[in-house]
PyMOL commands that place a pseudoatom at each C-alpha (Angstrom):
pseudoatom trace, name=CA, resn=UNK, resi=1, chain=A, elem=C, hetatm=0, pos=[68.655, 90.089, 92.563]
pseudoatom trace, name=CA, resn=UNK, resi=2, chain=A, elem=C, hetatm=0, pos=[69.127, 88.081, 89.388]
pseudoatom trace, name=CA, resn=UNK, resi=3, chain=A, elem=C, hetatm=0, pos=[67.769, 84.994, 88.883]
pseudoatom trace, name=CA, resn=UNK, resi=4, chain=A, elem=C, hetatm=0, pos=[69.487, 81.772, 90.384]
pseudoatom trace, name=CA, resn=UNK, resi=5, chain=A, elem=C, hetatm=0, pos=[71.139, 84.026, 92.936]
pseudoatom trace, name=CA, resn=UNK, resi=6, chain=A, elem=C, hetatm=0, pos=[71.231, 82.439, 96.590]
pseudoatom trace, name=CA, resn=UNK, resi=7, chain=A, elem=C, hetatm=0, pos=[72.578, 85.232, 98.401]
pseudoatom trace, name=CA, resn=UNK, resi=8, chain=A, elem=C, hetatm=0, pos=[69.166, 85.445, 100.224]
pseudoatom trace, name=CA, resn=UNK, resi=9, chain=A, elem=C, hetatm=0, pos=[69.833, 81.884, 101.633]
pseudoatom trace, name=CA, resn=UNK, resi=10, chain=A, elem=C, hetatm=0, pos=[70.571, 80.601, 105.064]
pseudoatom trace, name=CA, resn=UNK, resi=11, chain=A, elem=C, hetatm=0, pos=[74.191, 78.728, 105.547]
pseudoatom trace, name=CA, resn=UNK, resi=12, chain=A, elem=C, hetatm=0, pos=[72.145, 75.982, 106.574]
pseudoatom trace, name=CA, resn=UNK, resi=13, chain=A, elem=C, hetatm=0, pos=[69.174, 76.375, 103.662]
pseudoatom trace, name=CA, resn=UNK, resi=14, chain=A, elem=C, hetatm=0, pos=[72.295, 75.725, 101.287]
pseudoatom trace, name=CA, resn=UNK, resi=15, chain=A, elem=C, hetatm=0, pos=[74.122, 73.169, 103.016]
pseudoatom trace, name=CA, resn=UNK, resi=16, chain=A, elem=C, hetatm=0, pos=[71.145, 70.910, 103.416]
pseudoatom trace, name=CA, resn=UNK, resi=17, chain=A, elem=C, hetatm=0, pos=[70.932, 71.811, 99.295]
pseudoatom trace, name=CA, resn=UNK, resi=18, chain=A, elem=C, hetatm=0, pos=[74.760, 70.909, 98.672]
pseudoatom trace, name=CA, resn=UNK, resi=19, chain=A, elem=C, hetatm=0, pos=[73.705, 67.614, 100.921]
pseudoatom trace, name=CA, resn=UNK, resi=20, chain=A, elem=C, hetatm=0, pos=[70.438, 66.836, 98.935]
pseudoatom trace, name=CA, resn=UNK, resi=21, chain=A, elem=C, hetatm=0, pos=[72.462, 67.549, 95.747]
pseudoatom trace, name=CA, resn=UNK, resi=22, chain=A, elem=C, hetatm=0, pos=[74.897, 64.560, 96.970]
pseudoatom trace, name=CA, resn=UNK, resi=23, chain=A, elem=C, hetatm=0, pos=[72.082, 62.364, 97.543]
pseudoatom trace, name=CA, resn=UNK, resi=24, chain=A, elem=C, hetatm=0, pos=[70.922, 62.771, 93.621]
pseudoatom trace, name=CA, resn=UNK, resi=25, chain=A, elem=C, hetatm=0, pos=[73.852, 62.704, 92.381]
pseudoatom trace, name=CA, resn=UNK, resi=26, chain=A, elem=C, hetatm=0, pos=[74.878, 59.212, 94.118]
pseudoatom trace, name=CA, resn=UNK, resi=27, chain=A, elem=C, hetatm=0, pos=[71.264, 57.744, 92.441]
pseudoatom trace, name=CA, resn=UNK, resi=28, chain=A, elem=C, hetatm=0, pos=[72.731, 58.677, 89.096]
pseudoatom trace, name=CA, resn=UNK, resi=29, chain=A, elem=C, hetatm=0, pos=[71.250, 61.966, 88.060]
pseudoatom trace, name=CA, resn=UNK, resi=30, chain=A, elem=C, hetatm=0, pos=[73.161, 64.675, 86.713]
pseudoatom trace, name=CA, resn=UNK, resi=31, chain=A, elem=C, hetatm=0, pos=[74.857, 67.216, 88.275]
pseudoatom trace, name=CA, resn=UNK, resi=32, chain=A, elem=C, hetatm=0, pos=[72.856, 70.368, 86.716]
pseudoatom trace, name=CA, resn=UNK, resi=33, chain=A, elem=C, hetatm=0, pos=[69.541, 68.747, 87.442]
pseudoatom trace, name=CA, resn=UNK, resi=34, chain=A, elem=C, hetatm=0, pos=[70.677, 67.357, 90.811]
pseudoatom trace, name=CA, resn=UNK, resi=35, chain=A, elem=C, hetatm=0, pos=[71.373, 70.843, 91.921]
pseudoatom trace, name=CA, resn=UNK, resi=36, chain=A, elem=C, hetatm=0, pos=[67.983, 72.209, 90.188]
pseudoatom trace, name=CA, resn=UNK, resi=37, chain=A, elem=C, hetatm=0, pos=[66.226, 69.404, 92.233]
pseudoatom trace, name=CA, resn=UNK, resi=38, chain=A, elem=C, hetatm=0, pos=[67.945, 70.047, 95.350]
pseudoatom trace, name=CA, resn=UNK, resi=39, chain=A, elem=C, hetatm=0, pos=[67.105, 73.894, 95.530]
pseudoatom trace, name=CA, resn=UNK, resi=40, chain=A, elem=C, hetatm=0, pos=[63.363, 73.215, 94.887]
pseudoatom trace, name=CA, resn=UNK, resi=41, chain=A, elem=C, hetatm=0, pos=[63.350, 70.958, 97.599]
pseudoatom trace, name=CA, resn=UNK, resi=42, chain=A, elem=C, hetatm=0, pos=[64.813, 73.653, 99.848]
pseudoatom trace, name=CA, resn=UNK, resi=43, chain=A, elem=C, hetatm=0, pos=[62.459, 76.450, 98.740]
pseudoatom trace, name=CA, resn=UNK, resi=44, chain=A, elem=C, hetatm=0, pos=[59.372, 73.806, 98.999]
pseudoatom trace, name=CA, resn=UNK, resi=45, chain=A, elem=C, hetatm=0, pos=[60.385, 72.939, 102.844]
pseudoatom trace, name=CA, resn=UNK, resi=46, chain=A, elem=C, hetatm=0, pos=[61.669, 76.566, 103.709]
pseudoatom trace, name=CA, resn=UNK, resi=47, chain=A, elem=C, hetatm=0, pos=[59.752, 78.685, 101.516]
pseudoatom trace, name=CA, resn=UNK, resi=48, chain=A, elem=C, hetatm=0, pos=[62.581, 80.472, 99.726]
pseudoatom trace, name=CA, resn=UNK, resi=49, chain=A, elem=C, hetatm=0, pos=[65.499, 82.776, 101.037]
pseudoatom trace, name=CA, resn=UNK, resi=50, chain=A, elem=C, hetatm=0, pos=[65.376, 83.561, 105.032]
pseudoatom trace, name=CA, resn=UNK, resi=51, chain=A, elem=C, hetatm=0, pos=[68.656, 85.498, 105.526]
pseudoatom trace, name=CA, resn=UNK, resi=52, chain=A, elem=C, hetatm=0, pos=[66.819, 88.788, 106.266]
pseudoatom trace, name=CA, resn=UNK, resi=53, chain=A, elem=C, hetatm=0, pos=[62.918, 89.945, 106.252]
pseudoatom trace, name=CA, resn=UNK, resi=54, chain=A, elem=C, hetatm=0, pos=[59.938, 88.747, 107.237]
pseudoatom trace, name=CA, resn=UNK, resi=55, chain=A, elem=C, hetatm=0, pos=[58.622, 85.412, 107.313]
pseudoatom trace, name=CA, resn=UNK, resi=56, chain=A, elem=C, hetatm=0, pos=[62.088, 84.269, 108.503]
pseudoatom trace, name=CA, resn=UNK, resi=57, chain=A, elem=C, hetatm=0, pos=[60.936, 82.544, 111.301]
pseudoatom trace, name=CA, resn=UNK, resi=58, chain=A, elem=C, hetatm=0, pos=[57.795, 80.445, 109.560]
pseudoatom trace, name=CA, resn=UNK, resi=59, chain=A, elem=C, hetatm=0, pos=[57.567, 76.890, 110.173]
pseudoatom trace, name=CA, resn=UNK, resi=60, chain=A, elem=C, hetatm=0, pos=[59.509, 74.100, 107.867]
pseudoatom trace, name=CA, resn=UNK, resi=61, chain=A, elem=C, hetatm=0, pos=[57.942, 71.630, 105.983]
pseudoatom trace, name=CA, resn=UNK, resi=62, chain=A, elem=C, hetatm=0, pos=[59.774, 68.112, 105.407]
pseudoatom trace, name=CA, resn=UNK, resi=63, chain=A, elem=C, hetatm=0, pos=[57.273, 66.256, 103.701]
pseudoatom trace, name=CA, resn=UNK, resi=64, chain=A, elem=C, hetatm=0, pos=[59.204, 66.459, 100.171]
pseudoatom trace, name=CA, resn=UNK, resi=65, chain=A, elem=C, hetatm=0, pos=[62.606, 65.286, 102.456]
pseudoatom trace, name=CA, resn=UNK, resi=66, chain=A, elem=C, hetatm=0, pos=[60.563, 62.685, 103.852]
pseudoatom trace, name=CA, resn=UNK, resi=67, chain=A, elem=C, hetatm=0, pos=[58.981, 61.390, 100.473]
pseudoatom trace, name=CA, resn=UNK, resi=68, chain=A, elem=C, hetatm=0, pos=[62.661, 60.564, 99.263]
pseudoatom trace, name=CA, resn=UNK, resi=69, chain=A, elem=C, hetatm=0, pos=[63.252, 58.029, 96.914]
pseudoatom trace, name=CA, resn=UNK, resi=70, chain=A, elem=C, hetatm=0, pos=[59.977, 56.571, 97.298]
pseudoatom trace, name=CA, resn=UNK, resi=71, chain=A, elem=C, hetatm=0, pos=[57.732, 58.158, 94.712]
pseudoatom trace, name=CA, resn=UNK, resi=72, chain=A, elem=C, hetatm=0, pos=[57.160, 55.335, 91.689]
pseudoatom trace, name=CA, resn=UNK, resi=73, chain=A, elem=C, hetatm=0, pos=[57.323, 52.553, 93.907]
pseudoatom trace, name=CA, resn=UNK, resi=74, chain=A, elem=C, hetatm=0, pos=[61.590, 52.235, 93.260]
pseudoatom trace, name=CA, resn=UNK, resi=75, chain=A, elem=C, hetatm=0, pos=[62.799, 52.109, 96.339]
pseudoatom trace, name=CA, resn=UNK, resi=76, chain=A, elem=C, hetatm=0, pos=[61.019, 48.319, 96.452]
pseudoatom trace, name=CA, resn=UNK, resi=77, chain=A, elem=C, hetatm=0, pos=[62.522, 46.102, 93.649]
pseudoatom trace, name=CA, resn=UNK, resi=78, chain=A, elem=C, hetatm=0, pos=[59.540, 44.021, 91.492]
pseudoatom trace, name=CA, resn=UNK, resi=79, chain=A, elem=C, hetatm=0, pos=[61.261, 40.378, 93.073]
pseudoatom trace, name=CA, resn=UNK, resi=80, chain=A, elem=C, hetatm=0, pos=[60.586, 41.994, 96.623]
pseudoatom trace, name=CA, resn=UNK, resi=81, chain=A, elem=C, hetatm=0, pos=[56.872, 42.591, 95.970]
pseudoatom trace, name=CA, resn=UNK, resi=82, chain=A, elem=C, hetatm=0, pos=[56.142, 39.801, 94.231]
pseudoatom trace, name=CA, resn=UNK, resi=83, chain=A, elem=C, hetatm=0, pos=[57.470, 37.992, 97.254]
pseudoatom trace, name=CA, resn=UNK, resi=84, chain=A, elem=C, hetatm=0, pos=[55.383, 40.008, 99.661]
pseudoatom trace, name=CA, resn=UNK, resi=85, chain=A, elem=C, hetatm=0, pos=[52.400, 38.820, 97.738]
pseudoatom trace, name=CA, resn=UNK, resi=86, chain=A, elem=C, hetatm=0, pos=[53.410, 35.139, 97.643]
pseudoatom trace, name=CA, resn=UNK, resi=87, chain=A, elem=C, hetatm=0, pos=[53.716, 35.443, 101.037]
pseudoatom trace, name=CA, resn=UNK, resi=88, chain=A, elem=C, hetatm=0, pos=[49.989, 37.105, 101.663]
pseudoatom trace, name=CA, resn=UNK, resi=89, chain=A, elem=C, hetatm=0, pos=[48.543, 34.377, 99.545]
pseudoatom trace, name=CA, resn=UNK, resi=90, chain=A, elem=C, hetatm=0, pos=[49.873, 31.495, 101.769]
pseudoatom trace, name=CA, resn=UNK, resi=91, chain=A, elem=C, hetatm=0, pos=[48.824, 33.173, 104.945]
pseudoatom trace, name=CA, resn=UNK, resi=92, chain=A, elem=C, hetatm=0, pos=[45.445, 33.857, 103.430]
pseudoatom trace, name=CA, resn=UNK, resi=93, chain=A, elem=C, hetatm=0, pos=[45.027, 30.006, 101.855]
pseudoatom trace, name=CA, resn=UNK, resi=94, chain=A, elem=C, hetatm=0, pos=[46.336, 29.115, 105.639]
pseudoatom trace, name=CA, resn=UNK, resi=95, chain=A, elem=C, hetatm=0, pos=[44.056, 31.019, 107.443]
pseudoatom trace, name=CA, resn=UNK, resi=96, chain=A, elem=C, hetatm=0, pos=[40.707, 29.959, 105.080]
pseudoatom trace, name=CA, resn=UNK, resi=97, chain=A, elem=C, hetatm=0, pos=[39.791, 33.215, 103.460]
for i in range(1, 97): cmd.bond("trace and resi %d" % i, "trace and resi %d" % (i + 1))
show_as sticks, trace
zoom trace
């Protein structure tokens, strides 16, 4: 098997890639390294290929679906925290600490 063959992936393992792809590809990144992206994701939560063999029935991981868009602090825009810590200084100055 050659590399960058998928032929030893799931239907599903490759249409959650194809919908992770999407997702990447809506924030703006290109389609090559949207698709590179998207397949380490898979193989990170699945643990590579599980048409056939053993180890086909381990466990998934979703922590790197579940960390999204989040890492770097983006998906929060620098107005909203600066709000959120306006906000924390009144309620502290109100409440006397």
């Amino acid at each position: 098997m050659r590399r960058g063959d998928k032929s030893s992936y799931s239907g599903k393992q490759k249409r959650r890639a194809e919908h992770i792809e999407e997702g990447y590809e809506k924030r703006g990144v290109g389609s090559k390294e949207a698709a590179r992206r998207a397949w380490a994701t898979v193989n990170k939560e699945t643990g590579g290929g599980k048409k056939r063999g053993s180890g086909r029935g381990k466990k998934e991981n979703r922590s790197a679906s579940k960390k999204g868009g989040r890492i770097g602090g983006h998906s929060v825009s620098h107005a909203t925290r600066v709000r959120a810590g306006k906000k924390a200084a009144r309620t502290r100055a109100r409440r006397g600490h």
